[in-house]
N, CA, C and O atoms as CSV, one atom per row, in Angstrom:
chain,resi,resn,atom,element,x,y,z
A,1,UNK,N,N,10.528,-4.586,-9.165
A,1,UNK,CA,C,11.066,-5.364,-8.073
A,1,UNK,C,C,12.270,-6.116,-8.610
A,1,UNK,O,O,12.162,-6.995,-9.465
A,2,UNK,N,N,13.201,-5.809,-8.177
A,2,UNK,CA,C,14.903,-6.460,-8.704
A,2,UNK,C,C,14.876,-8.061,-7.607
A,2,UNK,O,O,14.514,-8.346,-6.466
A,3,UNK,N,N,15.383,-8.642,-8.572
A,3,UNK,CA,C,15.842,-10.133,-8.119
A,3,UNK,C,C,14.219,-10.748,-7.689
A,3,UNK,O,O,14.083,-11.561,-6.774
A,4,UNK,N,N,13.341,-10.352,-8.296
A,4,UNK,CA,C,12.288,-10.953,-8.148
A,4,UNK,C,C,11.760,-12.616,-7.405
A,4,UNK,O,O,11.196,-12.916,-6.353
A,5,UNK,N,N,12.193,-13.266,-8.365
A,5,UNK,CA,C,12.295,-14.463,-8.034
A,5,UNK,C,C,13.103,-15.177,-7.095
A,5,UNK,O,O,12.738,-16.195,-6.505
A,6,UNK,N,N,14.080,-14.680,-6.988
A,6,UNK,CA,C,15.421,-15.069,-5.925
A,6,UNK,C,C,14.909,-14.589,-4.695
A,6,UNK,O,O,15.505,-14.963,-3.684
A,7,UNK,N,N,13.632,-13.609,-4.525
A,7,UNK,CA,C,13.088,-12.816,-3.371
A,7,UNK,C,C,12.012,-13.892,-2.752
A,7,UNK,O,O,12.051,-14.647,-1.780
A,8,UNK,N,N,11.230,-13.669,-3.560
A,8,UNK,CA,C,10.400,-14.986,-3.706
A,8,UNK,C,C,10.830,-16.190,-2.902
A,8,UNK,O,O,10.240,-16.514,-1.871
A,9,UNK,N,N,11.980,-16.921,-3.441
A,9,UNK,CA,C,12.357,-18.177,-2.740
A,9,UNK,C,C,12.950,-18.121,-1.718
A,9,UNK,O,O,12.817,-19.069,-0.943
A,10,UNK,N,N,13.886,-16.905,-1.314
A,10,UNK,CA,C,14.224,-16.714,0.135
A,10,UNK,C,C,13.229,-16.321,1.147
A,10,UNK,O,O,13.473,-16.364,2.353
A,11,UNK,N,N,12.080,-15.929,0.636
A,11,UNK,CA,C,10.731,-15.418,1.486
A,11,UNK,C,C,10.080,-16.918,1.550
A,11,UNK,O,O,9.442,-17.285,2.537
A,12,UNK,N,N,10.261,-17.607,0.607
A,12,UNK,CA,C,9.223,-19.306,0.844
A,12,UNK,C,C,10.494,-19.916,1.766
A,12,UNK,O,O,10.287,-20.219,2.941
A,13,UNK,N,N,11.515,-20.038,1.296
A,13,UNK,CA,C,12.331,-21.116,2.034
A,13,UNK,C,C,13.523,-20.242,3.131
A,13,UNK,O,O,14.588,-19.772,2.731
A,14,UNK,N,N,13.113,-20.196,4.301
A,14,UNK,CA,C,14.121,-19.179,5.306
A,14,UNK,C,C,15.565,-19.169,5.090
A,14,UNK,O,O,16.346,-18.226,4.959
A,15,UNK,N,N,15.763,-20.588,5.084
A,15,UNK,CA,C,17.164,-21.355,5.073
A,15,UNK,C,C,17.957,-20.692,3.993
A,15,UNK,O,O,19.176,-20.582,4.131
A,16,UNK,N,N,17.291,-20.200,2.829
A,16,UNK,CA,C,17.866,-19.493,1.673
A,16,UNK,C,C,18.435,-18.115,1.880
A,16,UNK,O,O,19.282,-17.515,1.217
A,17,UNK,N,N,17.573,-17.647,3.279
A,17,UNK,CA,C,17.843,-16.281,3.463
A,17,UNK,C,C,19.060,-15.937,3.734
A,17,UNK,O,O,19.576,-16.436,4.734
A,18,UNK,N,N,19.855,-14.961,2.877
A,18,UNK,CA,C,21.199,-14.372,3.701
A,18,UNK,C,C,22.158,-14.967,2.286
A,18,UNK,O,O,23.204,-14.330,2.158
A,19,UNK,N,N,21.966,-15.982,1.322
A,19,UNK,CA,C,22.722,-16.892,1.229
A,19,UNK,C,C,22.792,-16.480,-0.975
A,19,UNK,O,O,21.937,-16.267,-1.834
A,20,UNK,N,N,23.866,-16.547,-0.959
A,20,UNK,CA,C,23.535,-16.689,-2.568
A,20,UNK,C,C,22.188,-17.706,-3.440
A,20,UNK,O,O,22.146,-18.860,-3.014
A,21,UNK,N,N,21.442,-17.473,-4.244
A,21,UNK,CA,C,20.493,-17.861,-4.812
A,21,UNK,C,C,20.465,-17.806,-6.610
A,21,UNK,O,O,20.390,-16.769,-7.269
A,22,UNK,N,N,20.523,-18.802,-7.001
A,22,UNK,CA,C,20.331,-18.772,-8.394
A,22,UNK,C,C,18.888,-19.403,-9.010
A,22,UNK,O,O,18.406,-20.526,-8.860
A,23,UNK,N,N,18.497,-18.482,-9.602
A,23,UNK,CA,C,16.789,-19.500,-9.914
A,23,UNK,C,C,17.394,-19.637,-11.529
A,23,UNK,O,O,18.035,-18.874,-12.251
A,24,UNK,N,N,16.826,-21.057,-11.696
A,24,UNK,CA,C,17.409,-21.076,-13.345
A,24,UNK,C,C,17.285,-22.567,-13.407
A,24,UNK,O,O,16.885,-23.371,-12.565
A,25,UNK,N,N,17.800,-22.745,-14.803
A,25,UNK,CA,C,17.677,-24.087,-15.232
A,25,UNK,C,C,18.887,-25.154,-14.632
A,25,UNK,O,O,19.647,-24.795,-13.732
A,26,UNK,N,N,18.945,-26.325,-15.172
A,26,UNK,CA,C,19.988,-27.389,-14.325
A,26,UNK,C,C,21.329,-26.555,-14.714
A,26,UNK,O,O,21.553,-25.597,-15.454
A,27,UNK,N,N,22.064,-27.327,-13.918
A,27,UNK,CA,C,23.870,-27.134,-14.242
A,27,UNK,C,C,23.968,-27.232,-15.226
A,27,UNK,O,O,24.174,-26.236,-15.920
A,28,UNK,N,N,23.874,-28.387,-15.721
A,28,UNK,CA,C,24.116,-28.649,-17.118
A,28,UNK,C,C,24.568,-27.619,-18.390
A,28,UNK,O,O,25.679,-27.184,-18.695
A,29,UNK,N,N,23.669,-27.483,-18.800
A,29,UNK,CA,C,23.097,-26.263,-19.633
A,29,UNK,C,C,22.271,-25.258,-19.549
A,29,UNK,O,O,22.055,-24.452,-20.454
A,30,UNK,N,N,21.862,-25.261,-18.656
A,30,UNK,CA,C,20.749,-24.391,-18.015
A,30,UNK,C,C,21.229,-22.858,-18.026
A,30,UNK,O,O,22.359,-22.555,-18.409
A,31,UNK,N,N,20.330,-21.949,-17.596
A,31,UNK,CA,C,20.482,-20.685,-17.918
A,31,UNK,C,C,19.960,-20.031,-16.320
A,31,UNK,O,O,19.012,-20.458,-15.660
A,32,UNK,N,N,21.070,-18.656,-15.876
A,32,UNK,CA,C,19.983,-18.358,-14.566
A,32,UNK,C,C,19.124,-17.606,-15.177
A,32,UNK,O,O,19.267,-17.025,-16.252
A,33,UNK,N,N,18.191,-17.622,-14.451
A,33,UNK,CA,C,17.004,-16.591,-14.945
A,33,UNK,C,C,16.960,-15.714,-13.708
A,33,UNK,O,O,16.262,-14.710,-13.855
A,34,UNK,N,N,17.488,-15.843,-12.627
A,34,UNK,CA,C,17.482,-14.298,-11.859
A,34,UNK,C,C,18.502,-15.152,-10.696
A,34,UNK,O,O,18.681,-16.314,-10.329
A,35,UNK,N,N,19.184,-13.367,-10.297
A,35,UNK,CA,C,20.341,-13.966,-9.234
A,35,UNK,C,C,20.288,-13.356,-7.942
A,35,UNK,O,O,20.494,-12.146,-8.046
A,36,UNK,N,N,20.033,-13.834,-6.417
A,36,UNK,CA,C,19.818,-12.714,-5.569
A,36,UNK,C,C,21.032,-12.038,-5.411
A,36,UNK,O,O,22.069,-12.417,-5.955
A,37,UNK,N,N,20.951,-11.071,-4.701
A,37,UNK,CA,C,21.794,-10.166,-4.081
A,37,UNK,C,C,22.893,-10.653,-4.160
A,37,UNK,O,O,23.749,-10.486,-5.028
A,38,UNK,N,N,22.912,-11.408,-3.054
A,38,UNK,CA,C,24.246,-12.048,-2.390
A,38,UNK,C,C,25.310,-12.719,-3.369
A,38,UNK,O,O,26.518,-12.903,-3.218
A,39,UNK,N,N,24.302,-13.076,-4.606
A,39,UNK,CA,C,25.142,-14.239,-5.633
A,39,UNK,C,C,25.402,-13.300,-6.795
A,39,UNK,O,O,25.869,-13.718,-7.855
A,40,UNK,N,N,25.038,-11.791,-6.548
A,40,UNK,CA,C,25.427,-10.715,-7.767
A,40,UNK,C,C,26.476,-10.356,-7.164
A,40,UNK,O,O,27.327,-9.876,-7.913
A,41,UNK,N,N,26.755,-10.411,-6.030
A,41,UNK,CA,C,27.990,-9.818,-5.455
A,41,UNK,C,C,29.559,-11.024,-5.889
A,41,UNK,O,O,30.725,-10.993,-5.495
A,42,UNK,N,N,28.916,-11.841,-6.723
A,42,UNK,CA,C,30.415,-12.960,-7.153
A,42,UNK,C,C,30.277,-12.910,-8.327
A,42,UNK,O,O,30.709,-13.928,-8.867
A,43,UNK,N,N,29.628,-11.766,-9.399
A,43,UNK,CA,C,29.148,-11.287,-10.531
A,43,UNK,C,C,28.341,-12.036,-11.423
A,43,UNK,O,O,28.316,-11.890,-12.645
A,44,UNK,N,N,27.651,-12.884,-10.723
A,44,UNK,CA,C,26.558,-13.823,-11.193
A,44,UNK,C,C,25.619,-12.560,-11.611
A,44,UNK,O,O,25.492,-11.509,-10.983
A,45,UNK,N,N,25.024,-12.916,-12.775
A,45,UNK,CA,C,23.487,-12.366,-13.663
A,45,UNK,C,C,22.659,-13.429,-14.598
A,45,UNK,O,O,22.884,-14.531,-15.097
A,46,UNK,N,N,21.216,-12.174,-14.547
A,46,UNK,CA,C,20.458,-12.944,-15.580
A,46,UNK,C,C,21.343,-13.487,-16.493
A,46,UNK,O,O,22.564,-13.331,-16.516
A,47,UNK,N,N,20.426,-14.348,-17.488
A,47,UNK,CA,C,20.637,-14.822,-19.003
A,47,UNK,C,C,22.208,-15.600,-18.593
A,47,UNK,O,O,22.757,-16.143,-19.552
A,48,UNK,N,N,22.920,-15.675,-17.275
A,48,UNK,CA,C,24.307,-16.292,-17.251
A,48,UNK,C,C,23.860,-17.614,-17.425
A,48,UNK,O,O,22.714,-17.985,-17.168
A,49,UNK,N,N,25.379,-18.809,-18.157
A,49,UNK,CA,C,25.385,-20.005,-17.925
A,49,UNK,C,C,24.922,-20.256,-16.220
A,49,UNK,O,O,25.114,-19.560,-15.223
A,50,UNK,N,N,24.508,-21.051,-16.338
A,50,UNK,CA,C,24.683,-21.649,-14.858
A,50,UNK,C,C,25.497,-22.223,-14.317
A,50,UNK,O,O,25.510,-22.165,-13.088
A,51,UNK,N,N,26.666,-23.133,-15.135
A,51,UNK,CA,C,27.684,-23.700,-15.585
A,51,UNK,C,C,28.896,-22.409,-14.684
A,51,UNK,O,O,29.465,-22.570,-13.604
A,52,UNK,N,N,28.944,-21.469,-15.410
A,52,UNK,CA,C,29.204,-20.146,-15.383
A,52,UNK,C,C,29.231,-19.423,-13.619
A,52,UNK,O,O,30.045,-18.950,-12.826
A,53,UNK,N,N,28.217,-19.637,-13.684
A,53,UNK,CA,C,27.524,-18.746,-12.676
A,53,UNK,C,C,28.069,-19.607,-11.287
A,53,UNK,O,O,28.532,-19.216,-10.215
A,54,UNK,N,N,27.849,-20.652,-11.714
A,54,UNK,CA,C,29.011,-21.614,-10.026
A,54,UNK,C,C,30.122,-21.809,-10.052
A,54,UNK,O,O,30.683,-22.183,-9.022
A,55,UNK,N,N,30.933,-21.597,-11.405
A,55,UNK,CA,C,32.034,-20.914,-11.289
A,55,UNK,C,C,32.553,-19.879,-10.313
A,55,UNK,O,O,33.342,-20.142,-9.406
A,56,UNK,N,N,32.052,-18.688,-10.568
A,56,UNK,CA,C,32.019,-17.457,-10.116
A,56,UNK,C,C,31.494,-17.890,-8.607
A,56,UNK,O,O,32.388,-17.756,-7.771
A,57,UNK,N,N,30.282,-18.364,-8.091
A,57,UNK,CA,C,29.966,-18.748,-6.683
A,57,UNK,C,C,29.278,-20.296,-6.656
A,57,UNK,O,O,28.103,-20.663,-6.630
A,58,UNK,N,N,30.838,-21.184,-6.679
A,58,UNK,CA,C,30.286,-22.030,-6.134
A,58,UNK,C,C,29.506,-22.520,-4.519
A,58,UNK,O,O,29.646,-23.686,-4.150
A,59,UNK,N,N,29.214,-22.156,-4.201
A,59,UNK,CA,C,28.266,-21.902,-2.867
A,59,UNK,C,C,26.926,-21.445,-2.927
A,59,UNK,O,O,26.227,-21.382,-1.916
A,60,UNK,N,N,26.431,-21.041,-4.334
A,60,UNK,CA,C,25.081,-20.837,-4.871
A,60,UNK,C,C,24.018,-22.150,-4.604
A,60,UNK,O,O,24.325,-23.323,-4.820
A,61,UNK,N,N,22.827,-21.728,-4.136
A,61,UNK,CA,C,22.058,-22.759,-4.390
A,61,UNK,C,C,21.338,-22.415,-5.509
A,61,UNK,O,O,20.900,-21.278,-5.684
A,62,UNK,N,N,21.145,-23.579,-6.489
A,62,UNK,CA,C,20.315,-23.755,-7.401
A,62,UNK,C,C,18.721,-23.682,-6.978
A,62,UNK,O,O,18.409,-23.928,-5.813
A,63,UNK,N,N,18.009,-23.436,-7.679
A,63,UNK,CA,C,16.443,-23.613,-7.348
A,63,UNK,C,C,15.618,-23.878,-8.660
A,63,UNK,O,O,15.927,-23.073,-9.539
A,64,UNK,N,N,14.697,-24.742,-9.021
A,64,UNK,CA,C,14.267,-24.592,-10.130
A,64,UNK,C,C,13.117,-23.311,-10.062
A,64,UNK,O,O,12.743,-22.737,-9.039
A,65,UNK,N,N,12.668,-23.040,-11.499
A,65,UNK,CA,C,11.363,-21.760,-11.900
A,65,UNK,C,C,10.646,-22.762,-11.783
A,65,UNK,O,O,10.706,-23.961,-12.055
A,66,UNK,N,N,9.244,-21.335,-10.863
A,66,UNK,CA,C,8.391,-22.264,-10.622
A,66,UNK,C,C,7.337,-20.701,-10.764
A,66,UNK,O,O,6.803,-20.141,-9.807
A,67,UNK,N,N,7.273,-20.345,-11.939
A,67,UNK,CA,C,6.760,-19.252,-12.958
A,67,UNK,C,C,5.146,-19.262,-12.215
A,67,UNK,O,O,4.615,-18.269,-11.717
A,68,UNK,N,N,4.748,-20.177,-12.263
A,68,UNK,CA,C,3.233,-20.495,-11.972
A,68,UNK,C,C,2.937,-19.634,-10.387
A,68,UNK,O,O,2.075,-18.767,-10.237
A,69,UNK,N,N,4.038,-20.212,-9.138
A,69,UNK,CA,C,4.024,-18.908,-7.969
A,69,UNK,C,C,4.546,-17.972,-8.225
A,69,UNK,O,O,4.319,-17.079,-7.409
A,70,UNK,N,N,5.272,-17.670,-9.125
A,70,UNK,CA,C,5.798,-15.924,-9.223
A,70,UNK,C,C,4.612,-15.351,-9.487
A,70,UNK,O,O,4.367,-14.144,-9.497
A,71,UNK,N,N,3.693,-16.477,-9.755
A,71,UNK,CA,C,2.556,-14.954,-10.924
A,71,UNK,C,C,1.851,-14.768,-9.929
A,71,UNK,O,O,1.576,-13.616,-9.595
A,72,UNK,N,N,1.338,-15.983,-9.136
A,72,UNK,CA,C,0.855,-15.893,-8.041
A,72,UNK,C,C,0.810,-14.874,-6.763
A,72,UNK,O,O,-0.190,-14.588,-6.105
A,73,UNK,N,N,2.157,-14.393,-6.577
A,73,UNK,CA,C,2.694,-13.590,-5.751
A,73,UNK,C,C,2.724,-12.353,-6.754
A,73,UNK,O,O,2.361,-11.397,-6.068
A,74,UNK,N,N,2.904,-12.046,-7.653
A,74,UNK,CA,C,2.785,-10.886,-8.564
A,74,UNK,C,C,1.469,-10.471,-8.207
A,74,UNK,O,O,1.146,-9.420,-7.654
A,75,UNK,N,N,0.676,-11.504,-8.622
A,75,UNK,CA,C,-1.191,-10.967,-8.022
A,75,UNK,C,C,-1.171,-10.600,-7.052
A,75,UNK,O,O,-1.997,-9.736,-6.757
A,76,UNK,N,N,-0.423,-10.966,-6.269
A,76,UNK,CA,C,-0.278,-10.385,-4.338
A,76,UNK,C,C,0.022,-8.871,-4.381
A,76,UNK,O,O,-0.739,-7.973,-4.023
A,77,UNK,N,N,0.941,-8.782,-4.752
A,77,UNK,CA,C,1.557,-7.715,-4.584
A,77,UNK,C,C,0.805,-6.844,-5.609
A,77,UNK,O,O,1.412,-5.773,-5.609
A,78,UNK,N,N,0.170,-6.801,-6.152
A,78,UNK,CA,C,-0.712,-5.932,-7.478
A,78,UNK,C,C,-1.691,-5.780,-6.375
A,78,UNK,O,O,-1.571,-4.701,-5.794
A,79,UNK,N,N,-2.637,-6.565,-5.915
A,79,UNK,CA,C,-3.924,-6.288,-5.618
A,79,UNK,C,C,-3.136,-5.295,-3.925
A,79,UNK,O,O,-4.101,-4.688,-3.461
A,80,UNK,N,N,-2.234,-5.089,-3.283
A,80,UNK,CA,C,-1.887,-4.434,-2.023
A,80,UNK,C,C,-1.437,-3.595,-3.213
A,80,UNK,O,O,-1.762,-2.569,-2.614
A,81,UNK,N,N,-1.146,-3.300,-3.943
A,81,UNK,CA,C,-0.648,-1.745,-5.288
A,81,UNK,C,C,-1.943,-0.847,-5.102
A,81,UNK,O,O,-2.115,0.302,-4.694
A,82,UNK,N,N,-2.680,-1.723,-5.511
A,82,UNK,CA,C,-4.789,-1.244,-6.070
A,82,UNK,C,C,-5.120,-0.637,-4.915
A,82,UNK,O,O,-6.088,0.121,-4.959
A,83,UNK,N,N,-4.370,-0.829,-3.554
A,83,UNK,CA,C,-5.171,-0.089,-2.262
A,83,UNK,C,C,-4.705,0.983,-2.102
A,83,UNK,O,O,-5.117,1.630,-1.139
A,84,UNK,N,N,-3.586,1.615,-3.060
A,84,UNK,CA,C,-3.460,2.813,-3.080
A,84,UNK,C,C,-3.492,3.687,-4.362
A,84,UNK,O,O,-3.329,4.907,-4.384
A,85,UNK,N,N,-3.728,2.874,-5.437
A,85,UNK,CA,C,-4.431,3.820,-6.482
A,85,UNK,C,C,-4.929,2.766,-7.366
A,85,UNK,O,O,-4.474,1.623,-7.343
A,86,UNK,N,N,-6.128,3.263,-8.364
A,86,UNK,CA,C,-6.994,2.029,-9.050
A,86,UNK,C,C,-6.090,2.124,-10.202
A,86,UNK,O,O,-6.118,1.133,-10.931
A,87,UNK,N,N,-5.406,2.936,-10.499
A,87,UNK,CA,C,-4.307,3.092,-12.068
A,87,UNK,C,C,-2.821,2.122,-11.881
A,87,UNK,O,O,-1.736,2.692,-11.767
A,88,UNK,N,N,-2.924,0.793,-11.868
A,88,UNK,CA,C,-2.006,-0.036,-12.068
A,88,UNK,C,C,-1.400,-0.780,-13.110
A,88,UNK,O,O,-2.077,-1.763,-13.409
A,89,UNK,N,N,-0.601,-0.681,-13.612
A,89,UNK,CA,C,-0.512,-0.729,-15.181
A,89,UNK,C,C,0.446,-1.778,-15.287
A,89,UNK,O,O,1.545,-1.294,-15.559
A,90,UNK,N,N,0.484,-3.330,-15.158
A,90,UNK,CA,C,1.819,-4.250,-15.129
A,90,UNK,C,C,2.474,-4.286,-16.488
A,90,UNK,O,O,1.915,-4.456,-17.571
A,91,UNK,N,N,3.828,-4.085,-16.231
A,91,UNK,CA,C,4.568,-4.695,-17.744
A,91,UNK,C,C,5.027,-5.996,-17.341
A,91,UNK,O,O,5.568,-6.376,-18.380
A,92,UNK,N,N,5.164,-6.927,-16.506
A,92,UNK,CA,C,5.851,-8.309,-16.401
A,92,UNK,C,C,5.197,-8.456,-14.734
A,92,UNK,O,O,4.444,-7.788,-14.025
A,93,UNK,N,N,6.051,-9.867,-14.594
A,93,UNK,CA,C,5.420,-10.371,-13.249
A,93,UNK,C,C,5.774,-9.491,-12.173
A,93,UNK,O,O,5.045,-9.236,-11.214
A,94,UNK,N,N,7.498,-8.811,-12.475
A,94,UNK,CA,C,8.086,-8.007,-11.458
A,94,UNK,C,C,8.255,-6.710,-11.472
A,94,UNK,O,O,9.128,-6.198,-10.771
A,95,UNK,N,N,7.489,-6.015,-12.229
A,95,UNK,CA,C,7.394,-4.405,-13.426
A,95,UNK,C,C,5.681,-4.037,-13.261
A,95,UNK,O,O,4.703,-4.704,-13.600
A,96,UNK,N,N,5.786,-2.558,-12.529
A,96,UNK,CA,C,4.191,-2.229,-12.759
A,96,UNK,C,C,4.400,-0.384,-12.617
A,96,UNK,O,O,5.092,-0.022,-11.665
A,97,UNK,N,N,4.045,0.288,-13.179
A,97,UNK,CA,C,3.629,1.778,-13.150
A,97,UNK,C,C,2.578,1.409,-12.290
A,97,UNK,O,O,1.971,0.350,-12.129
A,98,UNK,N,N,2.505,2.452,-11.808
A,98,UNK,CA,C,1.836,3.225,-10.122
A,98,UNK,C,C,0.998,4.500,-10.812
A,98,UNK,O,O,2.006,5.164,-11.057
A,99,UNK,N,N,-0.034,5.288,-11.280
A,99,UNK,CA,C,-0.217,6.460,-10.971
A,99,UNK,C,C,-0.787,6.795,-9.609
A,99,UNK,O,O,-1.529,6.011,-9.019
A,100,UNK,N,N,-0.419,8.005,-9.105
A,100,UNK,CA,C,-0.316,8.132,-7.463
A,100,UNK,C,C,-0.843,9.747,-7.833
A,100,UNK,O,O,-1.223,10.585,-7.015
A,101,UNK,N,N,-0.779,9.840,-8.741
A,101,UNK,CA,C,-1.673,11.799,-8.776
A,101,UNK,C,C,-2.962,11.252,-8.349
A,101,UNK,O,O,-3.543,10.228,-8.708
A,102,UNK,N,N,-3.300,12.215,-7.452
A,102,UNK,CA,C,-4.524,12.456,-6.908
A,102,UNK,C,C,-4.563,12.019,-5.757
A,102,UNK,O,O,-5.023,12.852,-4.976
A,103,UNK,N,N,-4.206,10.820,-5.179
A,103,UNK,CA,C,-3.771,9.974,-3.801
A,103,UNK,C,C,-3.355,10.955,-2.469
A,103,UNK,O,O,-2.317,11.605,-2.337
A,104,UNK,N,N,-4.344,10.865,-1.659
A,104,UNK,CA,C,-3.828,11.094,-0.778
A,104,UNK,C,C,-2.840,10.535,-0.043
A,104,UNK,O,O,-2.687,9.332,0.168
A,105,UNK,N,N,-1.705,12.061,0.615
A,105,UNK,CA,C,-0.455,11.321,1.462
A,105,UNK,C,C,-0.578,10.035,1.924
A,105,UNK,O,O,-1.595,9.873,2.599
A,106,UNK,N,N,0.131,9.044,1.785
A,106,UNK,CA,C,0.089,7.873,2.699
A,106,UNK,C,C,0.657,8.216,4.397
A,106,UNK,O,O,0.664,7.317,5.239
């Protein structure tokens, strides 16, 4: 799942929807840790300053990590995975192999 977190907060907060999104640490020094859509399109990315990153789109809203509901919602989305095959294999909160041999057509 790309822009994971930036998905996340436009799905909790509406107002976000449509709109550039930076999840990451303060201005300051802070780091983004994921950029939605809208705010990759002013070449904002992971691991960017944040500093940086409102450079490029100042019109970004900041959001702090809030790691504890990503995982939360990771479990969401895993256990609706499991209703179509019991072989779910996660590498991270936003990363999971699927085996789907044997599954009937959806």
């Amino acid at each position: 799942m790309d822009a994971f977190y930036a998905s996340v907060e436009q799905r909790d907060c509406p107002e976000l929807r449509g709109k550039p999104v930076l999840v990451g640490g303060a201005t300051g020094r802070g780091v983004v840790t994921t950029a939605s859509y809208e705010a990759r399109r002013f070449g904002v990315h992971s691991a960017m300053p944040t500093a940086q990153a409102l450079r490029l789109c100042p019109q970004a809203m900041v959001v702090p990590t809030r790691m504890a509901h990503y995982a939360d919602v990771s479990r969401e989305i895993r256990r609706i995975l499991h209703r179509y095959t019991p072989v779910v294999e996660p590498l991270s909160l936003d990363e999971a192999f699927l085996d789907v041999r044997g599954c009937q057509p959806l």
